[in-house]
N, C-alpha and C positions, 0 to 999 in steps of 0.2 A: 398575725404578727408580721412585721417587715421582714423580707430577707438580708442580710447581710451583703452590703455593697462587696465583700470580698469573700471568696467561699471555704467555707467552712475544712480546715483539716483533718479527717475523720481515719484515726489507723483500728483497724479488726484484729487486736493480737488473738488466736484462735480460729481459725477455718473452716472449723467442725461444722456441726447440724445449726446451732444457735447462732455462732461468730459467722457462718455465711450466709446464711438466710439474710442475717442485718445487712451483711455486706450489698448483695445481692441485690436487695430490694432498695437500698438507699443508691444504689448505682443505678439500678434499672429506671426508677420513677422521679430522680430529681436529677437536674441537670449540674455539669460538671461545675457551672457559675454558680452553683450554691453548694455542692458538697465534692469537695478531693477527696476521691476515695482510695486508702491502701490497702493493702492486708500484710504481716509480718508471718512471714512460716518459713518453714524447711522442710526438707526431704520429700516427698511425692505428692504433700499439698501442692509443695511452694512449685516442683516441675510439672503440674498440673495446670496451676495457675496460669502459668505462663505458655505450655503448650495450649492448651485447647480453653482455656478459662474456666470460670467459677459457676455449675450446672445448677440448676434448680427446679425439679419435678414437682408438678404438683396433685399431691395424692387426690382431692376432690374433683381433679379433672384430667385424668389420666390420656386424654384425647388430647390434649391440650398440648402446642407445643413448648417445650419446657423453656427456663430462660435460662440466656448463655449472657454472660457480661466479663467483663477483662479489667477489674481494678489491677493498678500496678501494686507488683507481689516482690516482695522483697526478703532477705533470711537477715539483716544486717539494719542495725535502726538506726547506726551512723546515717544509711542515705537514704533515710528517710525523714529525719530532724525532726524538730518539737512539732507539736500538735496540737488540735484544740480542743479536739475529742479521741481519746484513747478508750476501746472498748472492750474488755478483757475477757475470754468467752472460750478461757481453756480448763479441762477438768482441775478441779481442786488438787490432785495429787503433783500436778504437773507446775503449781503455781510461784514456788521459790523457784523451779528453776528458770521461767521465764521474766521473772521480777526484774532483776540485772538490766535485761534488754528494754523491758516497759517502762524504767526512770529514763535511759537515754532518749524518750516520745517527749519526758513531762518539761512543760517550762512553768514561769508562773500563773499562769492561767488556763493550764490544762485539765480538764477534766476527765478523770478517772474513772469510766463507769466499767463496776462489779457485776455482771451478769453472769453468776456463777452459783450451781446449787451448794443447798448448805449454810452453817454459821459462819460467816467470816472475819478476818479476824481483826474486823475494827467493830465488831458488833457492839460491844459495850462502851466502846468509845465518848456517845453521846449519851449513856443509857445515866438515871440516876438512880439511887435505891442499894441494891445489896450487892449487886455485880458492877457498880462504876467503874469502872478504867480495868474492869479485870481483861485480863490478857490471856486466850486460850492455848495452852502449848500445844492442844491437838491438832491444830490449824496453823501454826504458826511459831513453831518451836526457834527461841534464842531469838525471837521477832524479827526475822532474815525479810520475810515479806513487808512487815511494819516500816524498815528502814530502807526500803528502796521504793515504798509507793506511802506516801506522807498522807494523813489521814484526811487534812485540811486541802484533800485534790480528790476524793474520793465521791462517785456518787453512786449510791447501792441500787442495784437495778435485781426485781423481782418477773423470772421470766415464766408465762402464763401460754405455753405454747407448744405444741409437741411438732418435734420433726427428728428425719435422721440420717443418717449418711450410708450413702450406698458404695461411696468408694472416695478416692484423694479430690476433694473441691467438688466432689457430684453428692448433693443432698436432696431427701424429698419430704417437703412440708405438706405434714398431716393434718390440722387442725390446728386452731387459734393464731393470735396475734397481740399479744399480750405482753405490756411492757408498763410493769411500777417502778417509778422512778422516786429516790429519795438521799437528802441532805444527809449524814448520820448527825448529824450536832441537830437537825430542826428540831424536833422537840426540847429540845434544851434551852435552844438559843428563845424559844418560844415562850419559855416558863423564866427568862431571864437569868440560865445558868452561867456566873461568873466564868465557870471551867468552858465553856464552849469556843474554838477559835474565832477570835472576831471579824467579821466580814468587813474586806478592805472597799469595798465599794459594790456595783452593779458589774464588773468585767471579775469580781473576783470568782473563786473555780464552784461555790458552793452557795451561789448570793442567787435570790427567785429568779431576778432576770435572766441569769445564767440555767437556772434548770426548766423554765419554762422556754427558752428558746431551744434548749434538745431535746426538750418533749416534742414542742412544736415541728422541729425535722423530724424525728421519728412517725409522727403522725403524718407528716406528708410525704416519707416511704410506703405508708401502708400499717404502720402499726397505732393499734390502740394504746396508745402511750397515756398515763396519769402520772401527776406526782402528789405520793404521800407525804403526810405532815411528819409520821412517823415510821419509815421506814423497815427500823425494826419488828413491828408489828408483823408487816407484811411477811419479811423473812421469814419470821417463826410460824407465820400459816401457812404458808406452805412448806415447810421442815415438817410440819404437824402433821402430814400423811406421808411425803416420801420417806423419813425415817423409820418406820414400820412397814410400806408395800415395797420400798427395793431392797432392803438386805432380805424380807422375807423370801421377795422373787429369787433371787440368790441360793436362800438355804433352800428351795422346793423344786428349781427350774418352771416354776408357773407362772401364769401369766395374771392379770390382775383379776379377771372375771373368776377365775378357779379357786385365786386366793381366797377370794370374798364371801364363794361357794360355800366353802368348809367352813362348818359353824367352827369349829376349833382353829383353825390358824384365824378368822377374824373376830376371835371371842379377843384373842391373845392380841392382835393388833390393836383391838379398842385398848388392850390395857395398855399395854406401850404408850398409846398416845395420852390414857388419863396420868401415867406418870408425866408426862414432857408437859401437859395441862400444868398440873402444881408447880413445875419450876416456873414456867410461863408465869401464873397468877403472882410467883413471888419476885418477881427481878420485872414486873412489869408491862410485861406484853400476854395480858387474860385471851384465851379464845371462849368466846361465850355458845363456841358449837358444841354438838354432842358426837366423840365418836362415829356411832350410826346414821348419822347426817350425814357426815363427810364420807362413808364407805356408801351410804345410796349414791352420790355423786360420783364418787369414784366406779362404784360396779357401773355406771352408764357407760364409761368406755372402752368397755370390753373388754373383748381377746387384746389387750395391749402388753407388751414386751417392755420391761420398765430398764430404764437407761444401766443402771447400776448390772443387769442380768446382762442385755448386750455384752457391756464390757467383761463381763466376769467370762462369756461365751468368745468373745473374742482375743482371752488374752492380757488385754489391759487394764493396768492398775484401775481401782476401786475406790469408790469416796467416801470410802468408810468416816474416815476422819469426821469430815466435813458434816457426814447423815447423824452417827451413830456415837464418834467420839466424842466430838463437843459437848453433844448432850449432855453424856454420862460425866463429863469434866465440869458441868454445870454443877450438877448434881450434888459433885461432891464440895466443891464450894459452899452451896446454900447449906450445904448438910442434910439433904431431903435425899429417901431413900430411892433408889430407881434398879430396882432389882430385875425387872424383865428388859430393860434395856440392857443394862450388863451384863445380861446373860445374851441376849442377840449380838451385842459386841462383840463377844468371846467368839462367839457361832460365826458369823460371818469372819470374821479376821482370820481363823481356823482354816474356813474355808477358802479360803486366799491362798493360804499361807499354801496346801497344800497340792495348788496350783503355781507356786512360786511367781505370786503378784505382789 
């Protein structure tokens, strides 16, 4: 694909493990004539940032010496103005409150990419069937999120990658490189749904040309970038194990190999997920795997520390919502029962609670 005779505006609202790695690597491996790169933070990311820059270790070659890069860091999206690419890459709990700041990035032809675990809350957006246009309050209560990031700038990014942060802008990437990239209207717009926004042309924020040329940079940072046809699918297969191995990790303090150990906490995992299964099969997005498929997968990697435990260990709010609530809000909608999910809900939420997260 051509590059772009003028380069690319690319803001990282989020620093973390996920929003620097992209950062990091679209800085390190492409030149500034093809990609401007920002990051929007505050407090000891953002004086991180700017003192000593944005670290990145890499766990497969610990010999190695690590990468240091210096995108300009700013806490204020006044001066940093519209953008072309906006890539949002902060935990779920944290997302109304950085919304405000992320519309002041968007202009008309900004693209909005969600790289964020969890349901989000334009999920049904493009979806047809029994949850069309439903709106989840668990994610997105009084649609505070909805109205500052417009649906028709959104592109849903499914991230297939583990890394994590060792302190403010110093991250160390574990394994993979993994980036699904997807329309929310594609399938719709696909099957000739009336309801879908209509694409103003090829520069519009959701049009092929438009998502295959940010696959395309993505891929020549370094990541295995695709784009799906249908999005959503994606989403919900990977929701289909973190929803049951991190609030588990959570209630047990284990880590994923221990989990999976115990016939009993992964009897109860399978069932979780064949509950999220039936909402899946009914609103649309079927996984045609087995439980025990995805836990042999999963036990290959190991002693791993699941993101949701970190945070619970560290302090920081939890994405329960995002894992655990939505779910169970699906749920009730379809009218299909999901009684071990709301029963981890309660479990996990407790257990927050009693950490005052």
């Amino acid at each position: 694909m051509a590059v772009s005779a003028t380069p690319q505006k690319v803001c990282i609202v989020g620093a973390g493990a996920i929003g620097g790695l992209i950062a990091g690597w679209i800085v390190q491996r492409l030149p500034a004539a093809e990609a401007e790169v920002s990051v929007l933070a505050r407090g000891e990311t953002l004086a991180a940032l700017r003192t000593r820059g944005l670290r990145i270790d890499e766990a497969s070659a610990p010999e190695a010496a690590p990468i240091v890069v210096h995108p300009r860091a700013e806490s204020d999206p006044a001066a940093l103005g519209v953008q072309d690419v906006v890539i949002v890459a902060v935990k779920a709990p944290a997302l109304a409150a950085v919304a405000p700041a992320v519309a002041q990035l968007i202009g008309p032809r900004t693209q909005v990419v969600v790289a964020m675990n969890g349901v989000p809350w334009w999920f049904f957006d493009g979806q047809s069937g029994p949850c069309q246009g439903l709106r989840l309050a668990s994610v997105d209560a009084g649609d505070a999120v909805r109205a500052a990031l417009p649906s028709r700038h959104v592109i849903g990014c499914v991230v297939h990658l583990g890394c994590s942060t060792l302190g403010a802008a110093h991250l160390r990437h574990g394994m993979g490189n993994g980036l699904i990239l997807g329309d929310p209207f594609g399938a719709a717009r696909a099957a000739g749904d009336a309801s879908a926004p209509t694409l103003t042309g090829p520069d519009d924020p959701q049009s092929p040309e438009r998502l295959a040329a940010l696959a395309d940079l993505l891929q020549r940072a370094g990541f295995a970038a695709s784009v799906s046809p249908q999005i959503q699918r994606e989403v919900w297969f990977k929701l289909w194990g973190n929803m049951s191995m991190n609030p588990i990790s959570v209630l047990t303090r284990a880590t994923l190999d221990r989990i999976l150990d115990e016939p009993l906490t992964r009897a109860w995992a399978s069932s979780l997920m064949r509950e999220a299964q039936a909402l899946g099969n009914a609103f649309g997005c079927p996984i045609d795997q087995d439980p025990e498929e995805r836990h042999l997968m999963t036990r290959k990697i190991g002693a791993f520390k699941t993101s949701m435990l970190q945070d619970y260990e560290a302090g920081r709010p939890m994405e329960i919502d995002a894992l655990v609530g939505a779910v169970s809000e699906i749920g009730r909608h379809l009218g299909l029962p999901t009684p071990n999910i709301d029963a981890l809900l309660g479990l996990v939420r407790l257990a927050a609670q009693t950490r005052a997260l």
